[in-house]
N, CA, C and O atoms as a GROMACS GRO file, in nm:
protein
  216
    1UNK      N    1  -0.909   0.245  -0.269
    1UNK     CA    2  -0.968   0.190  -0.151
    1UNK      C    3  -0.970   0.290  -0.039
    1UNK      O    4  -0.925   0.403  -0.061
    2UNK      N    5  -1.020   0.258   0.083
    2UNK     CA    6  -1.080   0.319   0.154
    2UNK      C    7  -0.926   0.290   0.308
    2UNK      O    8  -0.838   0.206   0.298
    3UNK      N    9  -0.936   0.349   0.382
    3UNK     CA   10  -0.856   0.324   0.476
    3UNK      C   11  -0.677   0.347   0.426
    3UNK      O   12  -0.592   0.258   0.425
    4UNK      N   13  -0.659   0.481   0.389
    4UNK     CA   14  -0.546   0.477   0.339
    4UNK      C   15  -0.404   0.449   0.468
    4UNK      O   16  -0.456   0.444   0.579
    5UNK      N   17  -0.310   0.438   0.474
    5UNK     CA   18  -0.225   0.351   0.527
    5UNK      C   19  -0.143   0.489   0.602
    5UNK      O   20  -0.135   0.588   0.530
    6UNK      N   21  -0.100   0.495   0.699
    6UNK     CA   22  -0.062   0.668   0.762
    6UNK      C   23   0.114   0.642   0.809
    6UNK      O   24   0.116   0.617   0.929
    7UNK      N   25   0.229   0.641   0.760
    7UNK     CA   26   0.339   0.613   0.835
    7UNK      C   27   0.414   0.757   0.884
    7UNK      O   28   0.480   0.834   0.813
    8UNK      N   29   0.388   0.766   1.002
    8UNK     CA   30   0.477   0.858   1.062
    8UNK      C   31   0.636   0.850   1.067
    8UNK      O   32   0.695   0.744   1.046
    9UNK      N   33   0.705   0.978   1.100
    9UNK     CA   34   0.808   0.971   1.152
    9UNK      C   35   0.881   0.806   1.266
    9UNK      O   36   0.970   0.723   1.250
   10UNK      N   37   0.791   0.832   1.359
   10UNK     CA   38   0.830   0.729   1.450
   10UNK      C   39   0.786   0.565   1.407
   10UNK      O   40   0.833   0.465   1.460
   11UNK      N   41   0.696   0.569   1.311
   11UNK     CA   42   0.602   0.428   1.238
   11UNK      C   43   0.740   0.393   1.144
   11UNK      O   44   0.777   0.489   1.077
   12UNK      N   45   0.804   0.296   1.134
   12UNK     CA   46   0.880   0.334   0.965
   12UNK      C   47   0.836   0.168   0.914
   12UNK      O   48   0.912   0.087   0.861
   13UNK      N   49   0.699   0.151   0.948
   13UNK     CA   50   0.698   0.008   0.887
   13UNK      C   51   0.486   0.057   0.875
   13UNK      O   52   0.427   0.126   0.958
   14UNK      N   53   0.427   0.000   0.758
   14UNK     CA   54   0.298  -0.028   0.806
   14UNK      C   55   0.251  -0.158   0.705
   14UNK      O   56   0.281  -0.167   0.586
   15UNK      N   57   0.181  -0.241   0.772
   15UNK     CA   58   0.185  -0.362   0.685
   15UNK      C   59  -0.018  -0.372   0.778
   15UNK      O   60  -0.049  -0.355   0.896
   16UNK      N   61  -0.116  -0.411   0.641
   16UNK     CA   62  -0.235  -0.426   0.708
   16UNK      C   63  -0.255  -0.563   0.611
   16UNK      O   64  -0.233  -0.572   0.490
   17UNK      N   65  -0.297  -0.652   0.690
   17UNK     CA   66  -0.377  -0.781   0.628
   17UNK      C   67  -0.510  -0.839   0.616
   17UNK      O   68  -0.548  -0.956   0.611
   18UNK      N   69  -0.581  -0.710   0.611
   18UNK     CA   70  -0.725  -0.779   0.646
   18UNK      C   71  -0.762  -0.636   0.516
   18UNK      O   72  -0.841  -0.692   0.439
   19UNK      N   73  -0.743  -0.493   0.464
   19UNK     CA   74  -0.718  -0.425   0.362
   19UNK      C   75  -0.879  -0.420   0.392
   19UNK      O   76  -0.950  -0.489   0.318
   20UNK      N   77  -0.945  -0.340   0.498
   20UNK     CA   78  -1.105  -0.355   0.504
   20UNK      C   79  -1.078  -0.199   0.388
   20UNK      O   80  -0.984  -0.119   0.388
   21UNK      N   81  -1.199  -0.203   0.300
   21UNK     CA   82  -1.259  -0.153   0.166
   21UNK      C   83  -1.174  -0.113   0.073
   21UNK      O   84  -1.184  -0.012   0.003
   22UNK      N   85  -1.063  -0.217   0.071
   22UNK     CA   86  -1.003  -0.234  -0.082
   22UNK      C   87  -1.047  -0.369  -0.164
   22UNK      O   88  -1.109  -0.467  -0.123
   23UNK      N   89  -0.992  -0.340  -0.298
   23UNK     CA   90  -1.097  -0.442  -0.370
   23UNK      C   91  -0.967  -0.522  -0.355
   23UNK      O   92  -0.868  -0.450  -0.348
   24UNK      N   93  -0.943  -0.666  -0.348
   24UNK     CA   94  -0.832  -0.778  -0.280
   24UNK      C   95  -0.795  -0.843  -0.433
   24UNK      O   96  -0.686  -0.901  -0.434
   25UNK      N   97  -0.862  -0.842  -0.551
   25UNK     CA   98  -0.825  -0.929  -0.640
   25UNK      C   99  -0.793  -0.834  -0.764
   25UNK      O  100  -0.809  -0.712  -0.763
   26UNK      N  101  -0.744  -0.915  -0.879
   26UNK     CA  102  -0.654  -0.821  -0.995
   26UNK      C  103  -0.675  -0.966  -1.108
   26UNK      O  104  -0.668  -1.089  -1.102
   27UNK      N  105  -0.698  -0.879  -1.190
   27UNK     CA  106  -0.738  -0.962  -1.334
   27UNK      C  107  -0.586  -0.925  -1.404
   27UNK      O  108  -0.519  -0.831  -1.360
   28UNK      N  109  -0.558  -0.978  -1.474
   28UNK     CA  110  -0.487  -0.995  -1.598
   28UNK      C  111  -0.493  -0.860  -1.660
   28UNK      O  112  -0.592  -0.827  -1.727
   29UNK      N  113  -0.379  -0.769  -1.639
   29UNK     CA  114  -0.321  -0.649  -1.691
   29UNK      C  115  -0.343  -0.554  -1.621
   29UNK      O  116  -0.307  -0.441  -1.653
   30UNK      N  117  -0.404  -0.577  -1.517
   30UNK     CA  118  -0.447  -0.472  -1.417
   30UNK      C  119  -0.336  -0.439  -1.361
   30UNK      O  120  -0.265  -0.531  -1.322
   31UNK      N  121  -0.290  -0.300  -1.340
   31UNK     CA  122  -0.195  -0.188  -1.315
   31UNK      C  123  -0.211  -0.131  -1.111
   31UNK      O  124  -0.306  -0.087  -1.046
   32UNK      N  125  -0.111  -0.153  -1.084
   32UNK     CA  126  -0.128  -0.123  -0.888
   32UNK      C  127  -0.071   0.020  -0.970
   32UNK      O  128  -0.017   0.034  -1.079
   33UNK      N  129  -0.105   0.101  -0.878
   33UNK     CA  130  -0.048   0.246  -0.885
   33UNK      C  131  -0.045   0.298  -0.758
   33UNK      O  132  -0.130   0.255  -0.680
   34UNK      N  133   0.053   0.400  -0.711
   34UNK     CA  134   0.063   0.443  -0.548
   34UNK      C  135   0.132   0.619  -0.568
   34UNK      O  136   0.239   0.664  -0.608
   35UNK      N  137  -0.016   0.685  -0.508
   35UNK     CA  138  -0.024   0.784  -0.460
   35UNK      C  139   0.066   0.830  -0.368
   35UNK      O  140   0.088   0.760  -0.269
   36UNK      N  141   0.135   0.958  -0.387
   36UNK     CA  142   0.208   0.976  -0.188
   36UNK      C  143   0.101   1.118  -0.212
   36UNK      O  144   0.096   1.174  -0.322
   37UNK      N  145   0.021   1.164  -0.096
   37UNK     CA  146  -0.037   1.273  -0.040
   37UNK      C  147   0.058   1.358  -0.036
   37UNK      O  148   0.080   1.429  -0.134
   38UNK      N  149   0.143   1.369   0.096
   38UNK     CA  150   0.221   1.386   0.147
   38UNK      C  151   0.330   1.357   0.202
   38UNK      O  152   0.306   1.256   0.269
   39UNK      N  153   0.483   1.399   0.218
   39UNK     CA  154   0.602   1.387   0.214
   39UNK      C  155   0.654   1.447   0.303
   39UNK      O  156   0.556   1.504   0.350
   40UNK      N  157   0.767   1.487   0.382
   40UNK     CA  158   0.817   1.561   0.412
   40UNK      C  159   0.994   1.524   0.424
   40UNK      O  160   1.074   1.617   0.438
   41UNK      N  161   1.028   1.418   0.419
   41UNK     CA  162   1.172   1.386   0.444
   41UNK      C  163   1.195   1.228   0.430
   41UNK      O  164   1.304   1.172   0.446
   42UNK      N  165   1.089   1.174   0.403
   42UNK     CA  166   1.118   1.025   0.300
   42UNK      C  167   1.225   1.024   0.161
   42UNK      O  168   1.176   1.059   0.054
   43UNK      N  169   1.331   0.994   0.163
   43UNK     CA  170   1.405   0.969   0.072
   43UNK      C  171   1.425   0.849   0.000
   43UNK      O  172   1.505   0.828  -0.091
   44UNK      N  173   1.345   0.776   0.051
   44UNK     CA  174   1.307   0.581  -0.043
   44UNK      C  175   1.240   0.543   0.036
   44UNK      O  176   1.237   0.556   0.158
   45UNK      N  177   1.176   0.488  -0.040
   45UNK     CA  178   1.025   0.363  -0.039
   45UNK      C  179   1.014   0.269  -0.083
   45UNK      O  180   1.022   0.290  -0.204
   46UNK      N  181   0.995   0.138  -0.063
   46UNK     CA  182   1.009   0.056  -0.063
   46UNK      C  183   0.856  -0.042  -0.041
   46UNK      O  184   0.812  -0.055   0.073
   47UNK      N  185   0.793  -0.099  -0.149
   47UNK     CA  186   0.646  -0.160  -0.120
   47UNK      C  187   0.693  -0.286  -0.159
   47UNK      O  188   0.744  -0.293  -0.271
   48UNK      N  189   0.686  -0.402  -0.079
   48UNK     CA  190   0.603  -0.497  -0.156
   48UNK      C  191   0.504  -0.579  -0.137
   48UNK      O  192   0.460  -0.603  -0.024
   49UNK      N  193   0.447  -0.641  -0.266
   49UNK     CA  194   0.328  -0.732  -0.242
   49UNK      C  195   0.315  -0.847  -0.193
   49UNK      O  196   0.427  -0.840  -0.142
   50UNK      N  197   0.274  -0.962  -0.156
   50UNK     CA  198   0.250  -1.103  -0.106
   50UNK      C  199   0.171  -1.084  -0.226
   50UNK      O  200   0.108  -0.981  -0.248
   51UNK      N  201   0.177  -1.200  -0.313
   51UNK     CA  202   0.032  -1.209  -0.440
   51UNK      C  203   0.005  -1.381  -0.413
   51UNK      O  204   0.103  -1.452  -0.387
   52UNK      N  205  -0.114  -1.433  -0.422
   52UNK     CA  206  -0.117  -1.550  -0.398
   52UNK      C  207  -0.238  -1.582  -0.559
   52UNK      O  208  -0.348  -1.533  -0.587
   53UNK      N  209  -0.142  -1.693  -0.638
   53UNK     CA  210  -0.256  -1.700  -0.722
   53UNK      C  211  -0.329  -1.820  -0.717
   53UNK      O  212  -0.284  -1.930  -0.683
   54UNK      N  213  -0.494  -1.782  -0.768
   54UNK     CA  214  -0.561  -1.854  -0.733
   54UNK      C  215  -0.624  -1.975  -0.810
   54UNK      O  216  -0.702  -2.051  -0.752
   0.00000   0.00000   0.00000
Protein backbone atom coordinates (compact mmCIF):
# COMPACT_ATOMS: atom_id res chain seq x y z
CA UNK A 1 0.00 0.00 0.00
CA UNK A 2 0.59 3.41 -0.49
CA UNK A 3 1.19 5.89 2.48
CA UNK A 4 3.82 4.06 4.37
CA UNK A 5 3.64 4.79 8.22
CA UNK A 6 7.00 7.15 9.39
CA UNK A 7 7.86 6.70 13.39
CA UNK A 8 10.46 8.93 14.54
CA UNK A 9 12.62 9.12 17.43
CA UNK A 10 10.23 11.48 19.29
CA UNK A 11 6.77 9.53 17.57
CA UNK A 12 7.08 6.05 19.52
CA UNK A 13 3.45 5.22 18.70
CA UNK A 14 1.76 5.42 14.97
CA UNK A 15 -1.67 4.00 14.64
CA UNK A 16 -3.77 5.19 11.14
CA UNK A 17 -7.53 4.18 10.76
CA UNK A 18 -8.76 5.26 7.68
CA UNK A 19 -5.22 3.16 5.75
CA UNK A 20 -6.04 5.63 2.49
CA UNK A 21 -4.46 3.18 -0.56
CA UNK A 22 -4.13 0.01 1.24
CA UNK A 23 -6.19 -2.84 0.19
CA UNK A 24 -8.44 -3.26 3.90
CA UNK A 25 -9.57 -6.95 3.36
CA UNK A 26 -7.70 -10.58 3.47
CA UNK A 27 -9.06 -13.83 2.14
CA UNK A 28 -8.28 -17.05 3.70
CA UNK A 29 -4.40 -17.76 3.81
CA UNK A 30 -3.39 -14.53 2.94
CA UNK A 31 0.06 -13.72 4.62
CA UNK A 32 0.60 -9.72 6.31
CA UNK A 33 4.32 -9.26 5.86
CA UNK A 34 6.30 -6.01 7.26
CA UNK A 35 9.11 -4.36 5.66
CA UNK A 36 11.53 -2.05 7.95
CA UNK A 37 13.32 0.51 5.26
CA UNK A 38 15.14 1.82 7.79
CA UNK A 39 16.45 1.46 11.42
CA UNK A 40 18.69 3.08 13.39
CA UNK A 41 18.30 2.17 17.23
CA UNK A 42 14.84 0.32 17.46
CA UNK A 43 15.51 -2.69 19.52
CA UNK A 44 11.63 -4.20 19.53
CA UNK A 45 8.60 -3.81 17.69
CA UNK A 46 5.69 -4.53 18.46
CA UNK A 47 2.44 -4.50 15.71
CA UNK A 48 -0.83 -5.32 16.28
CA UNK A 49 -3.93 -5.83 14.30
CA UNK A 50 -7.77 -4.97 15.19
CA UNK A 51 -9.29 -7.76 12.55
CA UNK A 52 -13.02 -7.57 12.42
CA UNK A 53 -14.68 -10.54 10.67
CA UNK A 54 -17.19 -10.12 8.39
Amino acid sequence: GGNEPEITAGNQKYQDTTLTGWTKSLTKGQIIAFNVDSVTSIQRCTVTLKVDKT
